[in-house]
C-alpha positions as CSV (number, residue, x, y, z in Angstrom):
1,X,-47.9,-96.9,-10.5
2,X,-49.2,-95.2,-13.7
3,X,-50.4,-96.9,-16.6
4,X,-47.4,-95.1,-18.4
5,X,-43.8,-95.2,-16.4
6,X,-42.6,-97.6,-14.1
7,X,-40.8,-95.6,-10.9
8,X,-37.0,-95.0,-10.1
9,X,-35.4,-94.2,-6.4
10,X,-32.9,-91.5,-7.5
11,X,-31.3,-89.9,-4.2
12,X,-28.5,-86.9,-4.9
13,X,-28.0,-83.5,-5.0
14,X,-30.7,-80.3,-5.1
15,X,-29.2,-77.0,-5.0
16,X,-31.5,-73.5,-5.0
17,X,-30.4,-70.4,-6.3
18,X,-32.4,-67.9,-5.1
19,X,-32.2,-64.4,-6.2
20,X,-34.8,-62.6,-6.9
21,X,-37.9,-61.0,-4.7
22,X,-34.8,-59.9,-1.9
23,X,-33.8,-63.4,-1.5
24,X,-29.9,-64.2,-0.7
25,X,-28.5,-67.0,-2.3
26,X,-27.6,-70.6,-1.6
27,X,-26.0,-73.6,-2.3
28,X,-27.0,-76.5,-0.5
29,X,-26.8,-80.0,-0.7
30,X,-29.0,-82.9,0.8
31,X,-28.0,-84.5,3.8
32,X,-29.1,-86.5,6.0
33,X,-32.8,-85.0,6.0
34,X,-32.4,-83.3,9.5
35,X,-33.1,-79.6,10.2
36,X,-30.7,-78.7,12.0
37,X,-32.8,-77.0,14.5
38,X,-32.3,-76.8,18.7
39,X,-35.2,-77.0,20.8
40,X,-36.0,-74.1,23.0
41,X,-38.7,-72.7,25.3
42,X,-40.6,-70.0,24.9
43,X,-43.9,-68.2,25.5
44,X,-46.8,-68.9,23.2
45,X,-47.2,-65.6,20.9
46,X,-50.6,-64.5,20.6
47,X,-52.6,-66.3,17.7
48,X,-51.9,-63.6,14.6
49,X,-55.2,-63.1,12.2
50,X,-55.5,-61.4,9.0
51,X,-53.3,-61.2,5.7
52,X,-49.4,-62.4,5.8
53,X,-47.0,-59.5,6.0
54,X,-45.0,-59.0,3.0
55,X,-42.0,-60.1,5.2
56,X,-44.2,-63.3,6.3
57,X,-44.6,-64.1,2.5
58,X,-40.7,-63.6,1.5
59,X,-39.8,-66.1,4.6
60,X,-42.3,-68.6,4.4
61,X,-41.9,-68.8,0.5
62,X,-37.8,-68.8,1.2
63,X,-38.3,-71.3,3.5
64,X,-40.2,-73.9,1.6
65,X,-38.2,-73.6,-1.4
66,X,-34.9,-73.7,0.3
67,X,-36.1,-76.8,1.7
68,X,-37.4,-78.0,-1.6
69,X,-34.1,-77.8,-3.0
70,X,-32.0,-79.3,-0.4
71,X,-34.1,-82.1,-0.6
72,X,-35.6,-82.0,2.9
73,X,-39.1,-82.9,1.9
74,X,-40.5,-83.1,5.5
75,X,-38.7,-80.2,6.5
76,X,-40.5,-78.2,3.0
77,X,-43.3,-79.9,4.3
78,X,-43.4,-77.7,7.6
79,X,-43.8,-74.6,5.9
80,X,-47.0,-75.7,4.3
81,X,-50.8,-76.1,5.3
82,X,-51.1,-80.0,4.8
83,X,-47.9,-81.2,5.7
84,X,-48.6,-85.1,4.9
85,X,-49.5,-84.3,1.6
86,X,-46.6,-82.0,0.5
87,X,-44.2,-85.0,2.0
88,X,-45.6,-87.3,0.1
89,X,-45.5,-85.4,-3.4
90,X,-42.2,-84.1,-2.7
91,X,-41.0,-87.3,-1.6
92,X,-42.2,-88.9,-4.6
93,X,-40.7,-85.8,-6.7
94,X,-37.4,-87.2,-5.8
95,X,-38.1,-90.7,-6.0
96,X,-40.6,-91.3,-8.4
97,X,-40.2,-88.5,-10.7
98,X,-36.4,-89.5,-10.7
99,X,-35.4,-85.7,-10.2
100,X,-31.3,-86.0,-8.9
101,X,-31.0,-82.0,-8.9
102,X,-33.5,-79.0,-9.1
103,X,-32.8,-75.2,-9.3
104,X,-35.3,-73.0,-8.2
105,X,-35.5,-69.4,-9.4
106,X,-38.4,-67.0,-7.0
107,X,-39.6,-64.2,-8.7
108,X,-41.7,-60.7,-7.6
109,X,-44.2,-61.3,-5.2
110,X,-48.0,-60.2,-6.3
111,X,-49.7,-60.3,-3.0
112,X,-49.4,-63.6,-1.0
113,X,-48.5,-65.2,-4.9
114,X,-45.1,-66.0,-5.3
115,X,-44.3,-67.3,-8.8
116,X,-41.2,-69.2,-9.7
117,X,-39.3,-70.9,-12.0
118,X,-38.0,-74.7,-12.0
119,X,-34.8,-76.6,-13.9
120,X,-35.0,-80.4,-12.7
121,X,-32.2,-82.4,-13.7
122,X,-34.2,-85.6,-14.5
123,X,-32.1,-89.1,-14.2
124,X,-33.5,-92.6,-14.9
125,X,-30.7,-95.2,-15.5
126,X,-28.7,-94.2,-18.2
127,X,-31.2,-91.6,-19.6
128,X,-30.9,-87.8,-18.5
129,X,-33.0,-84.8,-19.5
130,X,-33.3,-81.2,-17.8
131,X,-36.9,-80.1,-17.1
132,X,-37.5,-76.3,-17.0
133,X,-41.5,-74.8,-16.4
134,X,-43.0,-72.1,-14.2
135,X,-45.0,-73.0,-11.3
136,X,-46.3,-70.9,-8.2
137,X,-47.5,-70.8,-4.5
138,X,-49.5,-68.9,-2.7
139,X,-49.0,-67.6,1.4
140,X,-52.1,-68.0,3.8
141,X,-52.2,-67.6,6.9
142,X,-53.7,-70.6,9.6
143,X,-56.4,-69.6,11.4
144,X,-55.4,-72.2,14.1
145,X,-51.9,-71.6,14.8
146,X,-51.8,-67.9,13.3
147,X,-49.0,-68.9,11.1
148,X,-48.1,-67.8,7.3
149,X,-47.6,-70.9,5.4
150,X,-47.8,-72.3,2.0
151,X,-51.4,-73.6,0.9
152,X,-50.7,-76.7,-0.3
153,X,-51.6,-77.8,-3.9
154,X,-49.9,-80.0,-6.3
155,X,-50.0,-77.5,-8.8
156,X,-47.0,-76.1,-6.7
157,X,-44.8,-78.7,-7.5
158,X,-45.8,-79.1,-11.1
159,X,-48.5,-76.8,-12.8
160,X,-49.9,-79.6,-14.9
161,X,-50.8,-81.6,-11.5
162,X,-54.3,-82.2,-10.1
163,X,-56.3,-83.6,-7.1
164,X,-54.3,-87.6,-7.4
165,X,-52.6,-87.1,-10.2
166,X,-48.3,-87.5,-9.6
167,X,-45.3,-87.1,-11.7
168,X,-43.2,-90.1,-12.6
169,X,-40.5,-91.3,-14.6
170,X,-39.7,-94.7,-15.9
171,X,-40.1,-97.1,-19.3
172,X,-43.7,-96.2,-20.4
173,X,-45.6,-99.5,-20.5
174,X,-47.8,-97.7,-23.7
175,X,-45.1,-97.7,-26.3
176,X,-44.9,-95.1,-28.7
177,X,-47.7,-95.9,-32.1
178,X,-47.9,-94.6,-35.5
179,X,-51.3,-94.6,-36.2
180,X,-52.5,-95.2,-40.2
181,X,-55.7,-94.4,-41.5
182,X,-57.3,-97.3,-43.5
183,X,-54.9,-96.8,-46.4
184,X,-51.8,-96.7,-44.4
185,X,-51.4,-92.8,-43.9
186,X,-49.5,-91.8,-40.7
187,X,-52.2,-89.8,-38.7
188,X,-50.5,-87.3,-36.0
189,X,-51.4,-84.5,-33.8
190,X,-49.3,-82.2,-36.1
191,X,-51.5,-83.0,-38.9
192,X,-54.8,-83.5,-37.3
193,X,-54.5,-81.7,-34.2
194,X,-58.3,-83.0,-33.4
195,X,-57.5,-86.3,-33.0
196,X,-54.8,-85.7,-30.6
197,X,-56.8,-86.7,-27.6
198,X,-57.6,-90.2,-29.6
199,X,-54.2,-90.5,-30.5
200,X,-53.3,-90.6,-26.8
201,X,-56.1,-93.0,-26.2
202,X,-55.2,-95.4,-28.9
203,X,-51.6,-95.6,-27.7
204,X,-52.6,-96.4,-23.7
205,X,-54.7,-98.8,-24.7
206,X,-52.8,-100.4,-28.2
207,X,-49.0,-99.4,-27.3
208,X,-48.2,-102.6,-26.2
209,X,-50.2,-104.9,-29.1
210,X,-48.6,-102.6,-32.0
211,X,-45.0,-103.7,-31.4
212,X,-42.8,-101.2,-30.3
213,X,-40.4,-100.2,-27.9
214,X,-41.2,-98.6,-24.8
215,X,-39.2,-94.6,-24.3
216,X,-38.7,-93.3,-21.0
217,X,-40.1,-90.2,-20.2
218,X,-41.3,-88.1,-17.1
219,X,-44.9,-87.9,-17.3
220,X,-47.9,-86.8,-15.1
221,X,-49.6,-89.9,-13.8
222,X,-53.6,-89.6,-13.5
223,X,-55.4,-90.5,-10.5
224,X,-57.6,-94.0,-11.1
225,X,-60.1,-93.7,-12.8
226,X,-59.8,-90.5,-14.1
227,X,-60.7,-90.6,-17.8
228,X,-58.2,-88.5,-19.1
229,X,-55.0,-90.2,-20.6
230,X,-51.6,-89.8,-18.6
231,X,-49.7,-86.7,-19.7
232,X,-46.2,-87.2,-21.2
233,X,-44.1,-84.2,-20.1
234,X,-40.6,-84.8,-21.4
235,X,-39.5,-87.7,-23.0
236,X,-35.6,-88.9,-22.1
237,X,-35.2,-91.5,-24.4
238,X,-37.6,-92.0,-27.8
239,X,-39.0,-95.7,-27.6
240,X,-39.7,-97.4,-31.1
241,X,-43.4,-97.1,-32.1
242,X,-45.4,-99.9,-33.2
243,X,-47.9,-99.4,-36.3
244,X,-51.8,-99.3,-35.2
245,X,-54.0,-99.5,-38.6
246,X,-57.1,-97.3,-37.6
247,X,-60.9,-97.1,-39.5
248,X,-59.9,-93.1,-40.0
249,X,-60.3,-91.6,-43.8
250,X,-57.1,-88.5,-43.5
251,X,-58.6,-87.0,-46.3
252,X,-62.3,-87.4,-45.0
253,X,-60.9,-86.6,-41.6
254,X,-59.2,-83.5,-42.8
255,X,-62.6,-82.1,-43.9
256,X,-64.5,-82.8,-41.0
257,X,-61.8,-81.0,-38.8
258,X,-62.3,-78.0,-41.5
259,X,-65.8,-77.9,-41.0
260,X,-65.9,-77.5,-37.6
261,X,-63.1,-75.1,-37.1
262,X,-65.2,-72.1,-38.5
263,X,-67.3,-72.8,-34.8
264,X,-66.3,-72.1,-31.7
265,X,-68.0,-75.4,-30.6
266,X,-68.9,-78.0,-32.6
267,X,-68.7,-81.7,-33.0
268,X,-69.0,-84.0,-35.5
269,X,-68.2,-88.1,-36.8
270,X,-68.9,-89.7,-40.0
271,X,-69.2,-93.5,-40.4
272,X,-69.4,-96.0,-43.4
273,X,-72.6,-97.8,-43.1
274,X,-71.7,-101.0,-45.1
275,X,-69.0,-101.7,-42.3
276,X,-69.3,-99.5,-39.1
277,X,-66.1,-98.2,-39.3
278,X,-65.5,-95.2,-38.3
279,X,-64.3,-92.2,-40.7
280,X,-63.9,-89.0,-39.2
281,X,-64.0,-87.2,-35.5
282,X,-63.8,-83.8,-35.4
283,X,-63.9,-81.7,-32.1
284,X,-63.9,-77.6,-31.8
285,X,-62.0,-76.8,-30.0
286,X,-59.8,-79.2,-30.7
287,X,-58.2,-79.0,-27.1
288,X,-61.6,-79.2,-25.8
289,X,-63.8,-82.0,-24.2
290,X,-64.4,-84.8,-26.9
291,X,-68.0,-84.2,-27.4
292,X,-67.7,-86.3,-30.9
293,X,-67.5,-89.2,-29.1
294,X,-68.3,-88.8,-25.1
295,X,-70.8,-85.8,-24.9
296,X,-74.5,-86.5,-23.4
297,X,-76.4,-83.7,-25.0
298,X,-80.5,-84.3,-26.1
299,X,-80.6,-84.5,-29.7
300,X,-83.9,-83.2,-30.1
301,X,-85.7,-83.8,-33.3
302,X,-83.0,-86.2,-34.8
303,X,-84.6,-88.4,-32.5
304,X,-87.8,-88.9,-34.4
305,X,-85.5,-90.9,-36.7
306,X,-85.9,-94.0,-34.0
307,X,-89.3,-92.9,-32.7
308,X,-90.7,-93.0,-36.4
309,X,-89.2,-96.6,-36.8
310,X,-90.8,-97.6,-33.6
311,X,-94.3,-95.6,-34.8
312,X,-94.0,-97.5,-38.0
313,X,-93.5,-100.8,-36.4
314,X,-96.4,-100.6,-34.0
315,X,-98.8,-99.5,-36.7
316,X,-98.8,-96.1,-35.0
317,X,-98.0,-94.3,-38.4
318,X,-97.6,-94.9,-42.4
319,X,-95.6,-92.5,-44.6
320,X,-98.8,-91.9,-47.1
321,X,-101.1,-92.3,-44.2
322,X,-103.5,-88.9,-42.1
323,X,-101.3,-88.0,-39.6
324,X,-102.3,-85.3,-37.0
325,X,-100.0,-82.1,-36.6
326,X,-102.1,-79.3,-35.2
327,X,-100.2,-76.1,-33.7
328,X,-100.0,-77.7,-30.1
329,X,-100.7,-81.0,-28.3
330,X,-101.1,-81.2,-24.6
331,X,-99.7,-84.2,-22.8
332,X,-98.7,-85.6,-19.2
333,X,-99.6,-81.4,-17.8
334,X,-97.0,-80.0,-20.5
335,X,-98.3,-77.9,-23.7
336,X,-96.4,-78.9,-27.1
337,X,-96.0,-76.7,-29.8
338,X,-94.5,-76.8,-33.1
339,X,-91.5,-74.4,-34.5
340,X,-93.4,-70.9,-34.8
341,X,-96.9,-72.5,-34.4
342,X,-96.7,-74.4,-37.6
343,X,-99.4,-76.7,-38.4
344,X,-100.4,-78.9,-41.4
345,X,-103.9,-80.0,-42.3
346,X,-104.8,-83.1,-43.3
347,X,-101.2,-83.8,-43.9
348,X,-99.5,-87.2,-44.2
349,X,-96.9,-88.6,-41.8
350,X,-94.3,-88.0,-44.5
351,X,-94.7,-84.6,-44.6
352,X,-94.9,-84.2,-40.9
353,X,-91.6,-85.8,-40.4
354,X,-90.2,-83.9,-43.6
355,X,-91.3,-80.6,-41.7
356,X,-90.6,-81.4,-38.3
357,X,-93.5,-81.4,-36.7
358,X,-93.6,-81.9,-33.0
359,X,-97.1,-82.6,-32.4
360,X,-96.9,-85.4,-35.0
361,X,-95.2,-87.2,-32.4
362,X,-96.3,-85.9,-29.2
363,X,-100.0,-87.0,-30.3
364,X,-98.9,-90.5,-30.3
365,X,-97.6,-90.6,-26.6
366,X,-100.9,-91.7,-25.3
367,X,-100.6,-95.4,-27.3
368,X,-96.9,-95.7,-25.5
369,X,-95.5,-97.1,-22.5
370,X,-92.6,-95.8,-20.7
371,X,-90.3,-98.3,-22.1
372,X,-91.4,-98.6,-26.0
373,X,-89.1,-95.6,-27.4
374,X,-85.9,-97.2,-25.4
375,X,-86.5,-100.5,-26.4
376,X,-86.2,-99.6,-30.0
377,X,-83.6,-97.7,-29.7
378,X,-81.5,-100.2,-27.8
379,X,-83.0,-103.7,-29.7
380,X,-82.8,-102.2,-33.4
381,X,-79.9,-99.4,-33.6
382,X,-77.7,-100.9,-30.6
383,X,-78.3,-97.4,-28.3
384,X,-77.0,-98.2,-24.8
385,X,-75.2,-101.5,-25.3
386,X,-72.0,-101.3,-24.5
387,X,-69.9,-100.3,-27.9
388,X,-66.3,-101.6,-28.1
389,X,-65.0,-98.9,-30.8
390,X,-61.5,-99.4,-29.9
391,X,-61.8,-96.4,-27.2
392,X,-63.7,-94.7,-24.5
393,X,-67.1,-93.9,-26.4
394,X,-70.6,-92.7,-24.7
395,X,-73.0,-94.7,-26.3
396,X,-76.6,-93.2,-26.0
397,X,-79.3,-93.5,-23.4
398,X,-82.9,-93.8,-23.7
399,X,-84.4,-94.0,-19.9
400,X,-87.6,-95.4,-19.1
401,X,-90.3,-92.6,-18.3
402,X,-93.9,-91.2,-17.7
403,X,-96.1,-88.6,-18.5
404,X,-94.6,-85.5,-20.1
405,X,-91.1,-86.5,-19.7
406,X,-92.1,-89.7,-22.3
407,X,-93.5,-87.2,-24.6
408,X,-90.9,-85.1,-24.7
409,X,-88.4,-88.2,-25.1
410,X,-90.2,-88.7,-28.7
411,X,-89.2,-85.6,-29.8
412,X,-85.7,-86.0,-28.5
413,X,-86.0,-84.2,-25.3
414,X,-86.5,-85.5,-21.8
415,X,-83.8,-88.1,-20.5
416,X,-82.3,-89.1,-24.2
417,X,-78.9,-88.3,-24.3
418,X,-76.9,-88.6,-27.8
419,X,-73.8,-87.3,-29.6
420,X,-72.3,-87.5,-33.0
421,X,-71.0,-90.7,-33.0
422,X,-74.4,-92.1,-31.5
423,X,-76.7,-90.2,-34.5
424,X,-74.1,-91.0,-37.2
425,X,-74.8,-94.8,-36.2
426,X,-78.3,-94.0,-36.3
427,X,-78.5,-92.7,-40.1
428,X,-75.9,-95.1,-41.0
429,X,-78.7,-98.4,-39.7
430,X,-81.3,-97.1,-41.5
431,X,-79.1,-96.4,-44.5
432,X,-77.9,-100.0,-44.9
433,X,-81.4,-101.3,-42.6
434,X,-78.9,-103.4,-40.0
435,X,-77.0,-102.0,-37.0
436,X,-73.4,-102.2,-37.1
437,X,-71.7,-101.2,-34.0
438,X,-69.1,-98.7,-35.0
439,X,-65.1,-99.1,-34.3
440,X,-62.2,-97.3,-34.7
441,X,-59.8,-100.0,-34.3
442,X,-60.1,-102.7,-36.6
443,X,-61.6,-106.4,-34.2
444,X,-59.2,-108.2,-35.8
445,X,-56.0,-106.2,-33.7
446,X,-57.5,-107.6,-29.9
447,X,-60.5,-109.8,-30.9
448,X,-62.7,-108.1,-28.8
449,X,-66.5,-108.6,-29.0
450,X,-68.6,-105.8,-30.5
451,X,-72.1,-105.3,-29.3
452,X,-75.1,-106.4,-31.5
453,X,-78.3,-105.1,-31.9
454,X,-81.4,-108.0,-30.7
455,X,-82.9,-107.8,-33.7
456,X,-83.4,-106.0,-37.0
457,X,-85.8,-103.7,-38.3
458,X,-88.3,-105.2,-40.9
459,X,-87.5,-104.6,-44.3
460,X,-90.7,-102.2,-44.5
461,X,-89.6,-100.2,-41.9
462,X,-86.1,-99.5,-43.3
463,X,-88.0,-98.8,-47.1
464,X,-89.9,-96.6,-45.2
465,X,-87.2,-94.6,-43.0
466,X,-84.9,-94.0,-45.9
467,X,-88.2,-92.6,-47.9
468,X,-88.9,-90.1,-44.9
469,X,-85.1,-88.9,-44.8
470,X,-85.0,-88.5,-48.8
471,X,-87.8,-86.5,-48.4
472,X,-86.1,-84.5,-45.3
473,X,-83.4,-83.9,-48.1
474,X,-84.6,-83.0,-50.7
475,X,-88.0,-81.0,-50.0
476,X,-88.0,-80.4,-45.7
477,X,-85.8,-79.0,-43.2
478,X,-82.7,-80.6,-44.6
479,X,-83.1,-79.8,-47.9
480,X,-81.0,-76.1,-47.7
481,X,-78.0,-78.0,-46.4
482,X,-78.1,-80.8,-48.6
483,X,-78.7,-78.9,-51.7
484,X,-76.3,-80.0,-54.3
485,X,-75.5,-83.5,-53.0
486,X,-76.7,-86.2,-55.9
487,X,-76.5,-90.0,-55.2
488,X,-78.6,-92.0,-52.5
489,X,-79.2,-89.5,-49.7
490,X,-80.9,-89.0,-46.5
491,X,-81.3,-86.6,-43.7
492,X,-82.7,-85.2,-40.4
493,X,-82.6,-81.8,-38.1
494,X,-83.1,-81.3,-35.0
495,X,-83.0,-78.4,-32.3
496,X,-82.6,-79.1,-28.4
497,X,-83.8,-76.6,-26.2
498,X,-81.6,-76.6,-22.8
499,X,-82.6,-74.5,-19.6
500,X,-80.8,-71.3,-19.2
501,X,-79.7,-71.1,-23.4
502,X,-80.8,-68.6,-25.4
503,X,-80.5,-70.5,-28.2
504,X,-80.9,-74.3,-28.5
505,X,-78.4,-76.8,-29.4
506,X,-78.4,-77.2,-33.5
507,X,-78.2,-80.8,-34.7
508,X,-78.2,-83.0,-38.3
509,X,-77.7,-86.4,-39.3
510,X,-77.7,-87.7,-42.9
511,X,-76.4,-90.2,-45.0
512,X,-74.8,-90.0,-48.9
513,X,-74.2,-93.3,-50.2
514,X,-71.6,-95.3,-48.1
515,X,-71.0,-92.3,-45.6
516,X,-73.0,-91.0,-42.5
517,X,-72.8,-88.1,-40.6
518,X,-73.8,-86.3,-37.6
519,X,-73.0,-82.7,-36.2
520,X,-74.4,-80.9,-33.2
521,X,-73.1,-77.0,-32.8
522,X,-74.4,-76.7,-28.7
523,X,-76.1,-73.3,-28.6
524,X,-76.1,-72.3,-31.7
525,X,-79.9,-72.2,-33.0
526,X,-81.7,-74.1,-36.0
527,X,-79.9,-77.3,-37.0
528,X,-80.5,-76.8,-40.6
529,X,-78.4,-73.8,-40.5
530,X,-76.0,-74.7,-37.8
531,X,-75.1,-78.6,-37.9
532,X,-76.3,-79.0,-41.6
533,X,-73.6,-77.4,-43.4
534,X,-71.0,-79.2,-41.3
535,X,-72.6,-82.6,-42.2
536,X,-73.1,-81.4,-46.0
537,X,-69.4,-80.6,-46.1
538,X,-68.0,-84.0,-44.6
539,X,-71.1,-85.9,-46.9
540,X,-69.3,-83.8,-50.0
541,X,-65.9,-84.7,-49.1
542,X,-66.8,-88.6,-48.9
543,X,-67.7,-88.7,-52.3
């Protein structure tokens, strides 16, 4: 069963009305399941190849559906080119998706594509609902037996069905929720169309601790394990929602989503430091993959953020200290190179980090093992433990490696993987000098246990991290997007090149007082001019 709807056997009556495309029409009730048919004997035709007819299409189509409507699953079956499957789903489109009654309506054929249209009369208990949608199936003809038939796909019985997925109908064991921001604001797909995929989330996993009453409604049932949330199609009856208190700032959240929306693609989360709690998630598209929260994309130079604390910590590098950055740096068989062949002479650490420079870091690979720059990351800002936000988050990863692949990893290339929510927790540690696993969901509504970080950075080292990012701010790469903001701030850009782009994935993560942010904008260019401006926009809007 699916997390969502407990099933109903529902036998009665399907009816087809088929018109359309030069089909006569019917009325036909379900029986006992037989054909009808007679056994005779015959020669074997010769094996047919090539297309189905137009006449092969028009029967083979009529024949499924008429079956399909009588409610003579096996005998639909038959006319298809996996028979066990299409049993089972239209067995189960009877039984488990409650359907009494369906009506199907075939339109003009387009080649071996024969689209039609579907009114299910949907009955569970005392709750009724009609179902209408557009579906389609295609004619093929078996190479085996020569015969046109139906290539089966469960898009055919439902056009929002995939590989294991099933429709069903039943009480939904994830009641209904209203989700409040912190200050008790009703948060809703309407409003903040972004957060819809959360929304979902929240309620599978927080229907049943939040109160409320269970609706019934015919839904589409993932396959286990698949990420995505079960699919509510039509709801019969409207369940009671409980309340679910979220970490979400509306108004902060409003702004994010506003920021983004001017990109085609972009992603972006903002956290308050003091607490971990989690402000803001904003996706673009906002029907897209949640990249704010689950991408795996290398953050490039934001990195240096973690490999500067783990520099400073081994004695490696000092803000006011000589610090290498000459135009390249050879490592491991790869050649480094700054942005346009920059170089700065004689220049300190702090002004390498405020410019960006790649070598700075690169230079420093040789006094490294494999493991130092993942150890940090995971023992001081929590990278790769296992966050409990209150939802399905990816939570950073740092691998062990060697030779040019290390180097690389320093400057936020390589193996590390990172997305918005991962870099806004970064900023927001060095901001308040402890890491504080972020959360959605408040601890307090299931007592679960948040990771924690080993150990915390030394005092010097946090002094030191939020002088570099000031500096980023207010005089290096940061300091066009950040322009205007007053208070406490900090910042970092960063520009991942990816095989095959023509342009590399734009990145930023700052702070402003008790708010941090992170933006990436994947194949857009420089992250000052990309991701920046998002960040700067959410960092305004936090006050």
């Amino acid at each position: 069963m699916r997390s969502g709807a407990k099933a109903a056997v529902i036998g009665g009556v399907f009816t087809a009305m088929v018109g359309a495309a030069g089909y006569g029409v019917y009325g036909l009730t379900s029986g006992d399941g037989g054909n009808g048919s007679t056994t005779t004997t015959a020669a074997r035709p010769e094996v047919k190849t090539g297309p189905p007819s137009a006449d092969e299409i028009r029967e083979t189509s009529e024949g499924f559906l008429t079956a399909w409507a009588a409610g003579q699953p096996e005998k639909a079956a038959e006319f298809t080119d996996d028979s066990k499957a299409a049993t089972a789903a239209l067995t189960g489109y009877r039984e488990e998706a409650a359907v009494e009654k369906v009506t199907l309506q075939p339109g003009a054929a387009t080649g071996a594509k024969v689209p039609f249209g579907v009114t299910a009369e949907v009955v569970y208990e005392k709750a009724r609902a009609t179902v209408s949608y557009d579906s389609a199936l295609t004619v093929v003809r078996d190479e085996t037996s020569g015969k046109a038939l139906v290539r089966w796909e469960p898009s055919v019985v439902h056009p929002e069905l995939g590989k294991g997925d099933a429709l069903v109908t039943g009480e939904s064991e994830a009641p209904p929720i209203k989700a409040l921001d912190r200050d008790g604001e009703e948060l809703t797909k309407e409003d903040h169309p972004q957060l819809a995929e959360v929304l979902a989330s929240l309620r599978e996993r927080y229907g049943d601790k939040a109160g409320g009453k269970p609706a019934v409604e015919l839904a589409v049932q993932r396959e286990e394990g698949d990420e995505q949330p079960d699919k509510t199609l039509k709801v019969l009856t409207e369940g009671e929602p409980g309340e679910l208190r979220t970490t979400i700032d509306a108004g902060l959240q409003a702004a994010a989503e506003k920021a983004v929306a001017d990109r085609s693609k972009a992603a972006a989360v903002a956290i308050k430091p003091s607490t971990g709690e989690i402000l803001a998630i904003a996706n673009a598209p906002a029907d897209g993959f949640n990249v704010a929260l689950r991408g795996s994309l290398a953050p490039g130079s934001t990195m240096k953020v973690v490999t500067s604390a783990m520099l400073l910590e081994k004695g490696l590098a000092s803000p006011s200290k000589a610090h290498p950055c000459p135009k390249y740096f050879s490592y491991g068989g790869w050649k480094f190179q700054n942005l346009d062949k920059f170089e700065i002479k004689g220049g300190t650490f702090a002004q390498s980090f405020a410019a960006s420079c790649n070598t700075a870091f690169i230079s420093q690979a040789g006094e490294l093992s494999g493991a130092d720059l993942g150890k940090t990351a995971r023992d001081i800002f929590g990278i790769g433990l296992d966050w409990q936000t209150g939802v399905v988050t990816f939570d950073g990863a740092v691998p062990t490696q060697k030779d040019a692949p290390m180097a690389a990893s320093l400057i936020g290339q390589g193996g590390v993987r990172m997305n918005p929510l991962t870099m806004a927790s970064v900023s927001a540690t060095v901001k308040s000098g402890v890491f504080r696993q972020p959360v959605l969901v408040p601890v307090s509504v299931d007592n679960r246990t948040t990771a924690k970080a080993p150990r915390t950075m030394s005092a010097g080292t946090a002094d030191a991290l939020r002088g570099l990012m000031r500096l980023t701010a207010t005089s290096g790469t940061a300091a066009e997007a950040m322009a205007g903001l007053s208070g406490d701030i900090g910042g970092k850009t960063g520009s991942a090149e990816v095989d095959g782009q023509k342009k590399p994935n734009g990145w930023f993560t700052a702070y402003r007082n008790d708010v941090a942010a992170a933006a990436v904008v994947p194949a857009a260019g420089h992250g000052g001019k990309t991701a920046g401006p998002i960040v700067a926009d959410i960092l305004r809007a936090g006050g």
